[in-house]
C-alpha positions as CSV (number, residue, x, y, z in Angstrom):
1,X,-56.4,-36.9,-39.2
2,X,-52.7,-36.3,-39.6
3,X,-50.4,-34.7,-37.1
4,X,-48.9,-31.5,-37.3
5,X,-45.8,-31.2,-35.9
6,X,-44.9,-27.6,-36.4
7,X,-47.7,-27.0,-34.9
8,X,-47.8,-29.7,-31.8
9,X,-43.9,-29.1,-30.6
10,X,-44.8,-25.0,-30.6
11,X,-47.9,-25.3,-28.7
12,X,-46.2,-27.8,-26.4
13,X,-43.3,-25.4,-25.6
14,X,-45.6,-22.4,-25.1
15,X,-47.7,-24.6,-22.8
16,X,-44.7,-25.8,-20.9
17,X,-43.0,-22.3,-20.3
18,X,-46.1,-20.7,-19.5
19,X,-46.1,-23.4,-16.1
20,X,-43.7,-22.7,-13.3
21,X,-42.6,-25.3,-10.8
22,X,-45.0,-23.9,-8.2
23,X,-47.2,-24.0,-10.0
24,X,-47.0,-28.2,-10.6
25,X,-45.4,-28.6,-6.8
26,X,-42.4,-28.4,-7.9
27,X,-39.3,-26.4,-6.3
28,X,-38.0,-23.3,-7.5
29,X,-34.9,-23.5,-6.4
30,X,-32.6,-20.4,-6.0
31,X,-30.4,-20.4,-9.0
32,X,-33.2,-21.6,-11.8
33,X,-32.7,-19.2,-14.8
34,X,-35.3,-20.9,-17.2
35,X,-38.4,-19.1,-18.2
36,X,-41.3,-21.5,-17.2
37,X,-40.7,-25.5,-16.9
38,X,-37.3,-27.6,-17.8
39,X,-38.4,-30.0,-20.3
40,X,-37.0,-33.0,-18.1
41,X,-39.8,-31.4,-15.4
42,X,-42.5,-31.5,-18.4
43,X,-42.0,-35.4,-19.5
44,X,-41.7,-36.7,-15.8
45,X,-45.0,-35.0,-15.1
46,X,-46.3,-36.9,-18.2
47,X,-44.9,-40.2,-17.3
48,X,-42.3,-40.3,-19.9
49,X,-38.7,-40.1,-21.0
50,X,-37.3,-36.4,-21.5
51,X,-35.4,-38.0,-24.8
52,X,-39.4,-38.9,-25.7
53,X,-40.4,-35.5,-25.0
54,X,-38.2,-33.5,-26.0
55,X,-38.6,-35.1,-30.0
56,X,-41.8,-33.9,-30.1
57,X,-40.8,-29.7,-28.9
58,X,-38.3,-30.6,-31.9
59,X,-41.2,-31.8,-34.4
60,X,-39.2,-35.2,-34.5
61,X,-40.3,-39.1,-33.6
62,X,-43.6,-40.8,-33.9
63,X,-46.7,-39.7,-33.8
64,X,-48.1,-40.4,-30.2
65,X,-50.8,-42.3,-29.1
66,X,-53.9,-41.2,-28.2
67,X,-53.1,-42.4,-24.6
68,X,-49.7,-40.7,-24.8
69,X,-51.5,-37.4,-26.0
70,X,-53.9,-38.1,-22.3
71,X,-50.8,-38.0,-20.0
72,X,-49.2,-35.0,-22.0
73,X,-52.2,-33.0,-21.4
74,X,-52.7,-33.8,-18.1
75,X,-48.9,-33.3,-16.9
76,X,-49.2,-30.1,-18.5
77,X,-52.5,-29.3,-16.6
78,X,-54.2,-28.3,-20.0
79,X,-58.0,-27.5,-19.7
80,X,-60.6,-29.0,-21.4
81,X,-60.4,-27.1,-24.6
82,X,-56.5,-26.7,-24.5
83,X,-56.8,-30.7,-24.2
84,X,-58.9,-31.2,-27.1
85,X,-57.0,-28.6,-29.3
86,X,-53.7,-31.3,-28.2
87,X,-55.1,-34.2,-29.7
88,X,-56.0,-32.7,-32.9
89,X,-53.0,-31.2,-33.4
90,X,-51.4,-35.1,-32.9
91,X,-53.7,-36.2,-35.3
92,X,-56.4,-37.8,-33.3
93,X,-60.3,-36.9,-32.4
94,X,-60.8,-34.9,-29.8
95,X,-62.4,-37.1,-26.5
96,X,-65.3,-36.6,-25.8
97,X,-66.7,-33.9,-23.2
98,X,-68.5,-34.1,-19.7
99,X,-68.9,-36.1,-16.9
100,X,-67.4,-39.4,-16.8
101,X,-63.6,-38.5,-18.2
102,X,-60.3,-38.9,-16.6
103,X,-59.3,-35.4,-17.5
104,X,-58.7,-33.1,-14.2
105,X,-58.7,-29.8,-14.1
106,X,-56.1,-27.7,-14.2
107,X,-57.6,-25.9,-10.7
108,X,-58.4,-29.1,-9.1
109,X,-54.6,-30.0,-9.8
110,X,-53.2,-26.8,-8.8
111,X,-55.1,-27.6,-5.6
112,X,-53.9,-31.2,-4.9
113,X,-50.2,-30.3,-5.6
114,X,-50.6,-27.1,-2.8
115,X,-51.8,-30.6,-0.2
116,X,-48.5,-32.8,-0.4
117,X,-48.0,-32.9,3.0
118,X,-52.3,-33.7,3.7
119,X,-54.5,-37.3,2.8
120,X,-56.1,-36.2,-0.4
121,X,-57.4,-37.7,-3.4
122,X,-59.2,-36.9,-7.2
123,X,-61.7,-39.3,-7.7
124,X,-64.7,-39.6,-10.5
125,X,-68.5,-40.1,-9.7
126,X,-67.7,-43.4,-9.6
127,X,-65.3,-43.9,-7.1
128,X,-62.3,-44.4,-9.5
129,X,-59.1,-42.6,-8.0
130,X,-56.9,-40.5,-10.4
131,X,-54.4,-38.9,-8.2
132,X,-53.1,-39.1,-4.5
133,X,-50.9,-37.0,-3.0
134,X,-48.0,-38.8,-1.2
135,X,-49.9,-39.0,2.6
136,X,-53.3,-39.8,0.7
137,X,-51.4,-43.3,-1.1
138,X,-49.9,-43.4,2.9
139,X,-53.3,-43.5,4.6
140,X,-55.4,-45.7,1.6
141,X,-52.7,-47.3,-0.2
142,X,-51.7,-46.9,-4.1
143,X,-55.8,-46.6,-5.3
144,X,-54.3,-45.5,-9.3
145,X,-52.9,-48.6,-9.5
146,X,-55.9,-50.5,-10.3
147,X,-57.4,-50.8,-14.0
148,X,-61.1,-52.2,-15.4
149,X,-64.0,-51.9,-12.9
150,X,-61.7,-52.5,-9.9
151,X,-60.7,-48.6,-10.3
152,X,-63.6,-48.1,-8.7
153,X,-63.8,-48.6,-4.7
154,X,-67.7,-49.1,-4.6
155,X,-66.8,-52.4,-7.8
156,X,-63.8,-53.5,-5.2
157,X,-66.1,-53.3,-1.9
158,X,-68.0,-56.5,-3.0
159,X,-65.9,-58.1,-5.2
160,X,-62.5,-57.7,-3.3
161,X,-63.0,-58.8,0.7
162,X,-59.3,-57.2,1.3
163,X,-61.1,-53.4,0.4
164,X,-63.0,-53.6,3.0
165,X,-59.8,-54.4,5.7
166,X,-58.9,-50.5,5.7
167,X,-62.7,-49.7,7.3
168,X,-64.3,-50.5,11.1
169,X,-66.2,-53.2,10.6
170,X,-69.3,-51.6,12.8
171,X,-69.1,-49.3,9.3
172,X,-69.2,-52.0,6.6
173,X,-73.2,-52.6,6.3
174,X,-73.2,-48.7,6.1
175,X,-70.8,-48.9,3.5
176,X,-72.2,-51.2,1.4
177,X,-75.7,-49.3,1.5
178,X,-73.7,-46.2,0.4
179,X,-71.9,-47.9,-2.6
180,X,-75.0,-49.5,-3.9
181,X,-77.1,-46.2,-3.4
182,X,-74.2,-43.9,-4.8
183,X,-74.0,-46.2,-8.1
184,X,-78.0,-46.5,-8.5
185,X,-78.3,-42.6,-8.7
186,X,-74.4,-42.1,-11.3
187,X,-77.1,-45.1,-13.4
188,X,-79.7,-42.9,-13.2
189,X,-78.0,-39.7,-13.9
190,X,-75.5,-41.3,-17.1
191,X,-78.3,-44.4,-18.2
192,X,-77.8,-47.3,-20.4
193,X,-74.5,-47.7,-21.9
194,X,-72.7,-45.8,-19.4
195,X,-69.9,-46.9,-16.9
196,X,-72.6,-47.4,-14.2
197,X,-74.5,-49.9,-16.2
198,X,-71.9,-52.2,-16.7
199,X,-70.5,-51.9,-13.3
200,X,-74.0,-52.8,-11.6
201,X,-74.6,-55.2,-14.4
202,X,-71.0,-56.6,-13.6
203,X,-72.2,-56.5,-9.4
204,X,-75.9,-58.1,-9.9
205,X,-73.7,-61.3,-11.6
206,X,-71.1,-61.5,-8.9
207,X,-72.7,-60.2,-5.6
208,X,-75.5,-61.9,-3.7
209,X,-74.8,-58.7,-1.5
210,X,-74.9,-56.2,-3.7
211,X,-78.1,-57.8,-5.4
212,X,-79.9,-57.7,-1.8
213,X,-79.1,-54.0,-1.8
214,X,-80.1,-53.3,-5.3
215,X,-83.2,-54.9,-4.9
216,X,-84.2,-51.6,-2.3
217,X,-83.8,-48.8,-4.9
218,X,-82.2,-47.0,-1.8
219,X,-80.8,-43.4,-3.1
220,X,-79.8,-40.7,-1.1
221,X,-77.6,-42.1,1.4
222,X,-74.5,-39.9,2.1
223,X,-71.2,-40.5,3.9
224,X,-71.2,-39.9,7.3
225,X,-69.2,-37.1,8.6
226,X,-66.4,-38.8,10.7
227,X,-64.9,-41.3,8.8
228,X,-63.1,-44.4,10.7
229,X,-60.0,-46.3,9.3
230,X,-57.9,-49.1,10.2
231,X,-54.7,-48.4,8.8
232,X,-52.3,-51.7,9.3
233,X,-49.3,-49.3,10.5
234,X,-50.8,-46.7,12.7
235,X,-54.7,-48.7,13.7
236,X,-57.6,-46.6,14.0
237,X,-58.2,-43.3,12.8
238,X,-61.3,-41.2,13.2
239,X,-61.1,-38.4,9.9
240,X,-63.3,-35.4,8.6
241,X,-63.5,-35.3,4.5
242,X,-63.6,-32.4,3.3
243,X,-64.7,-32.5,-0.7
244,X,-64.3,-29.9,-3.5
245,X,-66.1,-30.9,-6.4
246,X,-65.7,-30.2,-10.4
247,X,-69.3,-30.1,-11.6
248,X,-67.6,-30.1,-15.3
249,X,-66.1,-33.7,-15.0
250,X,-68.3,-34.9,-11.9
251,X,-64.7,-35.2,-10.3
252,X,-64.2,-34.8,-6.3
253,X,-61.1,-33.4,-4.3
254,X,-61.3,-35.1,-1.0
255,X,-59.2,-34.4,1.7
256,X,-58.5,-36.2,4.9
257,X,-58.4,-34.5,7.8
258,X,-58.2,-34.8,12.2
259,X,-59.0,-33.0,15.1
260,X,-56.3,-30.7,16.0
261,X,-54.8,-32.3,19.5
262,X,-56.2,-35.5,18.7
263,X,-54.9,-38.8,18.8
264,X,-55.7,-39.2,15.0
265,X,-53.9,-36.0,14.3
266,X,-50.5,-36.9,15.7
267,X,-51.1,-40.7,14.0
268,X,-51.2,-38.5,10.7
269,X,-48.3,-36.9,10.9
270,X,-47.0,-40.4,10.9
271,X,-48.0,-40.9,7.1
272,X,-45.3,-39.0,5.7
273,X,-42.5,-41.5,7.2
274,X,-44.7,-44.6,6.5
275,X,-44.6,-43.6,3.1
276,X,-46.7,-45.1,0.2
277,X,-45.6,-48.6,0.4
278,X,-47.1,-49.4,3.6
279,X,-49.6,-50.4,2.7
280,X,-50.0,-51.0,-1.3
281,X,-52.0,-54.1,-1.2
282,X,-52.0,-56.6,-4.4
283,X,-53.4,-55.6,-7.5
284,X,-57.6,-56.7,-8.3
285,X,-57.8,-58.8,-11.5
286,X,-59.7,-56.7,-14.1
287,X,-63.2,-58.3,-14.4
288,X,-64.4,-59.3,-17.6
């Protein structure tokens, strides 16, 4: 496929002035005069330069990558279709559709950037976190920084002994029953050749654990209602999550939240000073 330019930088500046700051948690500011987003606004939100960016509104520079043409559409909280329509114009296939992609939605996002001052995260069926907001990375640490089969927190809870250090340990045998059961029924549901079949395939070679588990073809477990943490900074926390799901892309809004009065409520209000870096952790290998 070839790339159209003409056509890529007009439906990129469309798409970017039809956004406005609010709408991407972003200020307005008083004295803004331009008609949708700046274009510096549009490349941070898509992890690049606004020199990069702006080449392509101005059908100039290389044709980007396919993984480039990802991050554009999500920054620019394009749907599915919008997405797909992206890529051709850059001169690549379109992804494929349904559960199992990276691709939020734009509602799910509008949603997480309206929680920047709440714990909440976008994760897949799988456990694999694609965006925190600011007191989410405070209260579990950076989980988007992790690539391969550690994105996923149920691969990292019996691979990884340190992801098991942010839960009570009365909790852990729970735990593991609910990561085993939650990946035997995504196996079930996506079947060979799927992202679940190589992650249990993955766990049955490196986890007597996780083989123990497997071996009872338990399904059905869910989590419990109050979840308990042991945050390094602040120590134990008791938390509701709440969980908005995207039936589209099998993707889940959680959201962290405590009793109002409670000693885990005023513990949270901590997370916004902590910041992210208090607990970040060191990266998991990717697995072969």
């Amino acid at each position: 496929m070839v790339i159209d330019r003409a056509g890529l930088a007009a439906f990129l500046r469309r798409r970017r002035e039809a956004l406005q700051p609010e709408d991407v948690g972003l200020p307005r500011g008083r004295r803004r005069r331009t008609t949708g987003l700046r274009r510096e606004e549009a490349a941070a939100l898509c992890h690049m330069s606004t020199d990069y960016y702006a080449r392509l509104e101005q059908e100039r520079g290389p044709q980007p990558s396919e993984q480039m043409v990802a991050a554009i559409a999500q920054g620019l909280h394009l749907s599915l279709s919008e997405r797909d329509h992206l890529f051709r114009l850059a001169g690549h296939a379109a992804p494929a559709k349904g559960a199992g992609g990276d691709h939020i939605s734009p509602g799910m996002l509008r949603i997480l950037d309206r929680l920047q001052d709440t714990p909440a995260e976008i994760i897949t069926e799988l456990g694999e976190t694609l965006r925190q907001t600011a007191p989410g990375s405070a209260l579990l640490g950076d989980l988007t920084r992790f690539s391969g089969p550690a994105r996923s927190i149920g691969y990292r809870w019996f691979t990884d002994p340190s992801a098991r250090l942010l839960y009570e340990p009365e909790d852990h045998a729970y735990l593991s029953r609910l990561w085993a059961s939650g990946l035997r029924e995504v196996l079930a549901l996506r079947g060979p050749g799927s992202r679940a079949a190589r992650y249990a395939e993955l766990l049955l070679a490196q986890s007597e654990e996780f083989r123990a588990l497997w071996a009872e073809h338990e399904v059905g477990l869910r989590p419990r209602e109050v979840k308990r943490f042991r945050h390094p900074e602040l120590g134990s926390l008791e938390l509701s999550c709440q969980t908005l799901v995207d039936p589209v892309q099998a993707h889940s809004l959680l959201v962290y939240t405590a009793a109002p009065g409670s000693e885990s409520d005023e513990k949270l209000r901590l997370l916004s000073v902590l910041g992210a870096q208090s607990f970040s952790g060191a990266p998991v290998p990717d697995a072969p």
